[in-house]
C-alpha positions as CSV (number, residue, x, y, z in Angstrom):
1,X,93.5,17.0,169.7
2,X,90.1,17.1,167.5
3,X,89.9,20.9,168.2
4,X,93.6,21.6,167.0
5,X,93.2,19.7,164.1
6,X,89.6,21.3,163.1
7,X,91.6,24.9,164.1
8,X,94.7,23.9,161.5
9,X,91.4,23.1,158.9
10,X,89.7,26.3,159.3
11,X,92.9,27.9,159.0
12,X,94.1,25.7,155.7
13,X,90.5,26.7,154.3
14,X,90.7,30.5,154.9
15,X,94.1,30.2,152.9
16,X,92.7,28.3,150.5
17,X,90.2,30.5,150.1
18,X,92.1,33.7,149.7
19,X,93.9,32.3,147.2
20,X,91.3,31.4,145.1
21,X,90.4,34.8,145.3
22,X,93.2,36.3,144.1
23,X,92.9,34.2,141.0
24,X,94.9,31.1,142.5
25,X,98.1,32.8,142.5
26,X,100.7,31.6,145.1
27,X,102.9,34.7,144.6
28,X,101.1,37.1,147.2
29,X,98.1,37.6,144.8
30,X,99.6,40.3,143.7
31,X,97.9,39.6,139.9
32,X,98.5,37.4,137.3
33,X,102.3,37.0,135.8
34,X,101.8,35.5,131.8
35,X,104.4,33.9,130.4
36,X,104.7,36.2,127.5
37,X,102.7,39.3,127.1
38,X,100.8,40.5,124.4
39,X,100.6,43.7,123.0
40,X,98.1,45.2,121.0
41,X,99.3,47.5,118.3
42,X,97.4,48.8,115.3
43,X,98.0,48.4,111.2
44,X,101.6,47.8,109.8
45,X,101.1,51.4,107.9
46,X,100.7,53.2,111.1
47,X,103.0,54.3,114.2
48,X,101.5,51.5,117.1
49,X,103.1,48.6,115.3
50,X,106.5,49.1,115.0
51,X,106.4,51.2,117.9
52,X,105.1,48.0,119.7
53,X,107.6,45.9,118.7
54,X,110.3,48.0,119.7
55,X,108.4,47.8,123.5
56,X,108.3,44.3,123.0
57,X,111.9,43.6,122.5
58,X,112.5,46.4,125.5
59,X,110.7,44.1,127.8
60,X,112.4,41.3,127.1
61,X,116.0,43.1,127.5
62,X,114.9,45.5,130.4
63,X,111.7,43.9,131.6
64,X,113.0,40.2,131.7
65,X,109.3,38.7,130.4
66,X,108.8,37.6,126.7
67,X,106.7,40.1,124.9
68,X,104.7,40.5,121.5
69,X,103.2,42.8,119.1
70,X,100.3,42.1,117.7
71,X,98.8,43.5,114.9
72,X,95.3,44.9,115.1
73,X,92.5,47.3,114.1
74,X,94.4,50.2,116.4
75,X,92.9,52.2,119.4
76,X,89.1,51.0,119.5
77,X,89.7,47.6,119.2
78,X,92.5,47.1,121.8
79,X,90.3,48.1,124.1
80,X,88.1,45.3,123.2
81,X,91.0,43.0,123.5
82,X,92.0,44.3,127.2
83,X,87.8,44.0,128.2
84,X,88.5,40.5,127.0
85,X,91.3,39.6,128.2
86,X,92.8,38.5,124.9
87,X,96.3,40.9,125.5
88,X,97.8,42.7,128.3
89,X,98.9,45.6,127.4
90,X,97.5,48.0,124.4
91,X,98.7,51.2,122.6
92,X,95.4,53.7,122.4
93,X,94.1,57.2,121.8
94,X,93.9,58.9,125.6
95,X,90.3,59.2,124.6
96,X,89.7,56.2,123.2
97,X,90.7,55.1,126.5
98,X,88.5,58.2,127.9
99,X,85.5,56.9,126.0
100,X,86.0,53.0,126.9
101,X,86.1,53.7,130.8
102,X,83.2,55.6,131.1
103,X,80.9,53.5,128.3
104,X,80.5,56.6,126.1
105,X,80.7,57.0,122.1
106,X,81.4,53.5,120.6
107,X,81.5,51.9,123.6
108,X,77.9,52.3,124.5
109,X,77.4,48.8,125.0
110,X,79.2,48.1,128.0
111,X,82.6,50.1,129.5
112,X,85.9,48.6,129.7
113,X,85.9,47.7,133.4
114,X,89.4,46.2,133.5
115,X,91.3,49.1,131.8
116,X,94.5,50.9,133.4
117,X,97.0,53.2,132.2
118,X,101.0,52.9,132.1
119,X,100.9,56.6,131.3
120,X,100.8,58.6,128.3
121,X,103.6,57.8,125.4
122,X,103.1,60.8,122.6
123,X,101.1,62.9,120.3
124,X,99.1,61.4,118.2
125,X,98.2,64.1,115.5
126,X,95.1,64.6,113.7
127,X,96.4,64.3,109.6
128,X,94.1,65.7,107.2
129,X,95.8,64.6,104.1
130,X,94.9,65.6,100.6
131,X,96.2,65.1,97.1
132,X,99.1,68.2,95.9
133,X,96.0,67.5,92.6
134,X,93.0,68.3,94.5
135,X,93.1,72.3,95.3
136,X,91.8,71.6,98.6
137,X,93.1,74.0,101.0
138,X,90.9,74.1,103.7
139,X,89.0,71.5,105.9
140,X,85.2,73.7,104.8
141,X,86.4,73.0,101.2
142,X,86.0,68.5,101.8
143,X,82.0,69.5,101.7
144,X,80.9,66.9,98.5
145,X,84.2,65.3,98.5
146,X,85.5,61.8,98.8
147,X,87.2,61.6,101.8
148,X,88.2,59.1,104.5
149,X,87.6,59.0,108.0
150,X,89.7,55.9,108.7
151,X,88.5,52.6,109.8
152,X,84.9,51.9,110.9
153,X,84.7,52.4,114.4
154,X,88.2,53.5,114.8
155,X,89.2,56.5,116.8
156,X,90.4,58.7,113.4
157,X,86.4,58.2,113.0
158,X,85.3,60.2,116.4
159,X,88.0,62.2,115.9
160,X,87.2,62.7,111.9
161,X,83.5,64.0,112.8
162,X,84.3,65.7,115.7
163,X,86.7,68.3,113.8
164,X,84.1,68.6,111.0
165,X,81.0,69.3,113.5
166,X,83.3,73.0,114.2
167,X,83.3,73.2,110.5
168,X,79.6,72.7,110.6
169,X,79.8,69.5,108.8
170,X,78.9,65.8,108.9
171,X,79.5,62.9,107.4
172,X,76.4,63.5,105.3
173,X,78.4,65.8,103.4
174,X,80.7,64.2,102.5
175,X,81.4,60.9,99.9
176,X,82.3,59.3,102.2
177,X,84.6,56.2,103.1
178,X,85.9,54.6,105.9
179,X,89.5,53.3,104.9
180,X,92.8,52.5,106.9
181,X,95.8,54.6,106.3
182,X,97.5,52.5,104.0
183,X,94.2,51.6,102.2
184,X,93.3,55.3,102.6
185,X,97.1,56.3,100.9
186,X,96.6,54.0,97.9
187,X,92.9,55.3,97.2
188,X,94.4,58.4,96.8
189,X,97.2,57.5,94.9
190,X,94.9,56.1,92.5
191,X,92.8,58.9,92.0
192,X,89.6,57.3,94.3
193,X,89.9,59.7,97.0
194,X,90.6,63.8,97.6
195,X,91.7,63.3,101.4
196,X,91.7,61.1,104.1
197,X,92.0,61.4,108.0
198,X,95.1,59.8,109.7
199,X,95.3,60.4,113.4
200,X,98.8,59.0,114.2
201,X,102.4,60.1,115.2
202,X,103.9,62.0,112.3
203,X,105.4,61.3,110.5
204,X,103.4,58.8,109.3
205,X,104.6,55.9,106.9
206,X,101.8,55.8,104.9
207,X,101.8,59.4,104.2
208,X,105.6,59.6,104.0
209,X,105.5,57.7,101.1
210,X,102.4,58.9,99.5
211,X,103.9,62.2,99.8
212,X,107.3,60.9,98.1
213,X,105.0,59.3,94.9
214,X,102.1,61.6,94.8
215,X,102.4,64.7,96.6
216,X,100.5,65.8,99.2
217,X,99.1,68.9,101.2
218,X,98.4,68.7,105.2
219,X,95.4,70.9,105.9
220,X,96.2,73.6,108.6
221,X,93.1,74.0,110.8
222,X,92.5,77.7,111.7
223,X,93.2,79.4,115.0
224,X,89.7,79.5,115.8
225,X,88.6,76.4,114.7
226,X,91.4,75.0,117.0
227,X,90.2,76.6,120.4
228,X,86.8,75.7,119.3
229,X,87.8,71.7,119.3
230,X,89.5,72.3,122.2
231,X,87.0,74.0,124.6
232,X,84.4,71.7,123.3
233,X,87.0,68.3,123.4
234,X,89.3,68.8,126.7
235,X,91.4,65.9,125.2
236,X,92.6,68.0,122.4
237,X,95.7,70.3,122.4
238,X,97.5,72.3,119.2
239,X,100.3,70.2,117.5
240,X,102.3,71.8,114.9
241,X,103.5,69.4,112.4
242,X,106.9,70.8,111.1
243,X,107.8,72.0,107.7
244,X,110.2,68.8,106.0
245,X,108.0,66.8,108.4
246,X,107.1,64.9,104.9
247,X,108.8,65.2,101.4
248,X,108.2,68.5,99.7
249,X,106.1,69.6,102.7
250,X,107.4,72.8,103.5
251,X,105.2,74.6,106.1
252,X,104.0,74.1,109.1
253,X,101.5,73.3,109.7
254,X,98.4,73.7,112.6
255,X,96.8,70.6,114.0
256,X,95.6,69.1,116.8
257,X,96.4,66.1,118.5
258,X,95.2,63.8,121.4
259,X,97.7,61.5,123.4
260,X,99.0,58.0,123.0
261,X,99.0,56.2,125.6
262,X,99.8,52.7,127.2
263,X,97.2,51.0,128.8
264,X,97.1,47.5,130.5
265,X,94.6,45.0,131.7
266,X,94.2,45.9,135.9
267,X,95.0,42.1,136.4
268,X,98.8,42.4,135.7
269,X,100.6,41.5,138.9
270,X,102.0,45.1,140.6
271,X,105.8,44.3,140.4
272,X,105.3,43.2,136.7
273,X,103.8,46.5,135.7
274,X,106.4,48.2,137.7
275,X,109.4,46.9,135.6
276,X,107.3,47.2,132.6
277,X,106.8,51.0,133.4
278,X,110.7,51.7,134.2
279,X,112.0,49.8,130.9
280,X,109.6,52.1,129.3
281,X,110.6,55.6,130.6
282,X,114.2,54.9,131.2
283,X,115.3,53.0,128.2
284,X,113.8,55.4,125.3
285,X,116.8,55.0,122.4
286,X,116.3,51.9,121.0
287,X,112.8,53.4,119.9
288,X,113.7,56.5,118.7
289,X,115.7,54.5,116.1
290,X,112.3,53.0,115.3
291,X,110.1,56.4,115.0
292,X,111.4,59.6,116.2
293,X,107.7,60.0,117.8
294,X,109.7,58.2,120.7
295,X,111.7,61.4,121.7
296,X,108.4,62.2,123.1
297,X,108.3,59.4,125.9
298,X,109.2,61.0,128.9
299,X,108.1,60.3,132.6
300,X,107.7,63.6,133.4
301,X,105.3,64.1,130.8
302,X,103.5,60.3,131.6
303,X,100.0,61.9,132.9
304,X,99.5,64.3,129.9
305,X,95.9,62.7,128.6
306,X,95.3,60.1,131.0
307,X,91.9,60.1,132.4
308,X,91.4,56.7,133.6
309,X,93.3,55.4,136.3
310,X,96.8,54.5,136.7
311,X,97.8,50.5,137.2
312,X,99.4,50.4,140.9
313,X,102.8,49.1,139.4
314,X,103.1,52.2,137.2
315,X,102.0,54.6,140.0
316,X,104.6,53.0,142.0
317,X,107.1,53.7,139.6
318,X,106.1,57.3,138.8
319,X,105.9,57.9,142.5
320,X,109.5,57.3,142.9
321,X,110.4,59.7,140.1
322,X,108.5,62.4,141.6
323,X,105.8,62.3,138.8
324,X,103.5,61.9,141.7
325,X,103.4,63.4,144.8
């Protein structure tokens, strides 16, 4: 009797102790279910917030969990917020995310350790927006003028220098200030600023209505400038930005872009993740009403950018539709 009732002990201890590794869950441990997710967006000027909010009323009609949008300082610092735990899920830069797993550019100090992909959203297109005033034509002529590179520490930044390091430039050249888009948008409404780098879905809404008050040119960045960024940067690809993209923009115009991407904290539970990933892919409309950046959100395309490794929900899920063999 004393040996079956240490045996039943042991065995009540081992499950106690699983458990407790697997965060206390009783639901498999398959990872943590919140009561209402978070989701880490960017500025109300930009494309992540309302685009976010659009995925947070999907998840609550598709998903069946309560979900959030949250408004922050964009890409860099959602990454920060998933390290910490502080959201769940976070729309980034594809190498933001690049830069945050492997503990390179701004996040020397420590990589992201707890950072996984959904799968890649859109294109997020490198803006180099000018006043119609200024003359500028080209991204050589910004050499001594007063120009934005978008938040400090903020993705626009890395992306900001690297396009002017093919132009054999640096930020040493320039008068230089590091501004938001909609606090970029009203500099240069007022006069304060010649042009300002936006890296987000276009159109964008702070340049779709400084281009309605002020008038504005997009810099095309030559041919060879573009394979140049995009040997050196393998996250980089060509994005043309369509003439009538923005009022009285005519032209096209030659870019380049990185992807958005969602990305989610690796503690999520699997079958969570799953249904988040499905109500993303399959239920697209409702945000294409929001920001026609959405017609872009296609399963197919879901591992265009991503470099850091997929959440086992959304694998799951892109598995079944063939994304992955």
């Amino acid at each position: 009797m004393i040996g079956r009732v240490r045996g039943g002990w042991v065995l009540t201890l081992v499950v106690m102790l699983a458990l407790t590794a697997c965060g206390g869950k009783s639901q498999g441990g398959t990872g943590e279910k919140p009561s209402s997710l978070i989701i880490a967006t960017g500025g109300t000027a930009g494309t992540y917030y309302p685009l976010g909010g659009g995925i947070a009323n999907l998840l609550k009609d598709k998903a069946g969990t309560n979900a959030t949008a949250q408004v922050t300082g964009a890409a860099v610092e959602n990454m920060r917020l998933i390290s910490k735990k502080e959201v769940d899920l976070a729309i980034t830069q594809g190498d933001i995310a690049d830069y945050a797993a492997k503990g390179s550019e701004m996040f020397q100090e420590g990589a992201v350790g707890n950072l996984q992909a959904i799968g890649a959203l859109y294109q997020e297109t490198i803006q180099i927006v000018v006043s119609e005033k200024s003359g500028i034509r080209s991204v050589s002529e910004l050499k001594g003028k007063k120009v934005s590179v978008g938040a400090p520490g903020s993705g626009t930044e890395v992306n900001a220098r690297q396009i002017l390091e093919i132009y054999g430039l640096t930020f040493d050249d320039l008068s230089l200030d590091r501004l938001s888009f909609g606090d970029s948008a009203k500099k240069i409404q007022d006069g304060g600023l010649d042009a300002a780098f936006v890296t987000a879905g276009a159109p964008t809404a702070a340049i779709n209505e400084l281009a309605a008050t002020t008038g504005i040119r997009i810099l095309s960045i030559e041919d060879d400038k573009i394979q140049a960024i995009i040997d050196k940067y393998k996250y980089y690809n060509q994005q043309i930005i369509a003439g009538g993209t923005y009022p009285k923009q005519n032209a096209e115009v030659k870019t380049v872009a990185v992807k958005a991407i969602m990305s989610v904290r690796a503690e999520l539970d699997t079958q969570l993740v799953y249904d988040i990933t499905k109500a993303i892919y399959e239920n697209t409309q409702p945000l294409i009403a929001i920001n026609a950046k959405a017609k872009e959100i296609n399963a197919d395309q879901a591992l265009e950018g991503i470099s850091i490794p997929l959440h086992p929900g959304a694998e799951k899920y892109l598995k079944e539709k063939g994304v992955i063999s």
